[in-house]
Residue, then its C-alpha position, 0 to 999 in steps of 0.5 A: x525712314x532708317x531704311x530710306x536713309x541707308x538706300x540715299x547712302x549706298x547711292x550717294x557712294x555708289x555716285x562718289x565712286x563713279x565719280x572719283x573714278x571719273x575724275x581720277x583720270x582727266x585733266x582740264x586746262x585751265x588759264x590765269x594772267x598776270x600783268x606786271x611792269x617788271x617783265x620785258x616781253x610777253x610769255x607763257x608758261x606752263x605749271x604741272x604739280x603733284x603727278x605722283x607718277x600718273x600717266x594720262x595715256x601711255x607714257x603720259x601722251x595725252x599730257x604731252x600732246x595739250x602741252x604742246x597744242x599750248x606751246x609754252x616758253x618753259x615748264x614750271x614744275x611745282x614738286x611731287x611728280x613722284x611719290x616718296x613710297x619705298x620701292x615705287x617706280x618712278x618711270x612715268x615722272x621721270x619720262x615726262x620730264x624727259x620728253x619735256x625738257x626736250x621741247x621745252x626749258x624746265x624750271x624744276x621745284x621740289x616737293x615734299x615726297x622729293x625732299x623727304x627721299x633726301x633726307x631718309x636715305x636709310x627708308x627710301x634706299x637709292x630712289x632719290x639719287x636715281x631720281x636725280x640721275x633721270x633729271x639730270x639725264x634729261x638735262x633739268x638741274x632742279x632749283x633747290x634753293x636757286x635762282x635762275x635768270x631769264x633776260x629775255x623776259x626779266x623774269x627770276x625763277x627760285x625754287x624753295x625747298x623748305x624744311x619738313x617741318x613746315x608741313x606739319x599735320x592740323x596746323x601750321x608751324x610758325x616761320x620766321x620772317x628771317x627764315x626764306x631769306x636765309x635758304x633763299x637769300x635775296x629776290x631779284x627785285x628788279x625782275x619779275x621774281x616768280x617763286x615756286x614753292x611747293x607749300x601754299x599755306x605760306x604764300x604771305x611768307x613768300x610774298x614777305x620775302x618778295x616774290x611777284x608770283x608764287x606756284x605751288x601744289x601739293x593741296x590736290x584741290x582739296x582732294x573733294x570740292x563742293x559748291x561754295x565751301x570749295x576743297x574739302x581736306x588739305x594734306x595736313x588734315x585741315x577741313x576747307x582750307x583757305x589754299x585749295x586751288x586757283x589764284x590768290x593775292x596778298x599785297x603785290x603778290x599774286x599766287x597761282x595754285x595747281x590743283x595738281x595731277x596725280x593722287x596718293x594715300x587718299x587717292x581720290x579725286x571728287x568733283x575734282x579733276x587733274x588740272x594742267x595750268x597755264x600761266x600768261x606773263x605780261x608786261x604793261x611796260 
């Protein structure tokens, strides 16, 4: 019977390794609309999250070929497209948004791992000035704590880089209601206020504060997913979170969360491959 079990074990391993290593290296494309009467005309864009400096295909040309084949109105990135490890390249994130920023218009959010090289200068020596030279090089000033307008479609894009301490491990730290619009100051609610916040476990927060769509990352799916149960581990340690990927909603709210790209310190991806999102704006005016 002991022998039997080991045997069932070593094989369910063997087939989780297969698999991670299967998933670990694929994205899919995956597609959500959202109607709303505060847009002005009909758009597309893409969401990318959580690349962690992966590369599909050199200098991430299998990406870059599906994103043109979608042929997007801008690029919503949704923070830690590096990973904040001293002395790890960065080259393959930095290239992406390069080659992006080129086709497209780039509307850039931070994630943790960039904030957290901001504010440990002493650990992370220059990474996260030279980081924010190759953004700028390309031509993407990134949205920390800013809006950004687009008439044409009367769509608002803010990004929200909140504090560290919002991303504390087995639970979840209180905000204050008072707290987005201090950073943030006030939506546009006249527009189409989109919000990418890297940190989905606060999306009641940020529909709170007034945004009409949400993206975010950061929980990579929940690193294995299972039939029913959905992602198993969120990056604060929680088992099955309730924000593991997909679309949710909360009052007028609608989040759409990435499931992400890349992997890091677990870096594992089971029954859960990279995911490249593409978000359809309408306008039912």
């Amino acid at each position: 019977m002991l022998e039997g079990l080991m045997i069932f074990a070593g094989i369910a391993i063997i087939f989780c390794i297969l698999v991670s290593a299967w998933d670990s290296n694929r994205f899919v494309t995956v597609e959500y609309e959202v109607v709303s009467d505060k847009i002005a005309d009909d758009c597309r864009f893409v969401l990318l999250s959580d690349l962690h400096n992966k590369s599909y295909g050199q200098d991430n040309r299998r990406l870059i070929e599906e994103i043109d084949r979608i042929s997007p109105d801008g690029i919503l990135a949704a923070g830690d497209m590096l990973t904040a490890v001293k002395g790890q390249p960065f080259d393959h994130a930095v290239s992406l948004m390069e080659q992006l920023a080129a086709r497209y218009p780039v509307y850039f959010g931070m994630g943790n791992h960039e904030y957290r090289l901001a504010l440990y200068p002493d650990q992370y020596g220059d990474m996260y000035d030279r980081y924010m030279d190759g953004l700028k090089q390309a031509g993407i000033e990134p949205l920390i704590n800013q809006t950004t307008y687009l008439p044409s479609y009367h769509i608002a894009v803010c990004g929200a880089q909140i504090d560290r301490r919002y991303y504390k491990r087995f639970r979840k730290v209180p905000m204050s209601r008072e707290y987005l619009p201090g950073i943030l100051g006030e939506p546009r609610r006249d527009a189409c206020q989109i919000l990418i916040a890297h940190n989905p476990l606060y999306f009641e927060e940020y529909a709170a504060w007034g945004a009409d769509v949400v993206v975010s990352g950061h929980v990579h799916g929940g690193i294995m997913r299972l039939p029913v149960l959905g992602g198993v581990l969120s990056p604060n340690l929680s088992l099955f979170p309730k924000y593991d990927g997909g679309r949710f909603e909360q009052g007028r709210s609608v989040m759409i969360l990435s499931r992400g790209l890349g992997t890091h310190t677990v870096p594992l991806r089971i029954f859960n491959p990279g995911e490249l999102v593409v978000i359809n704006l309408r306008s039912n005016k």
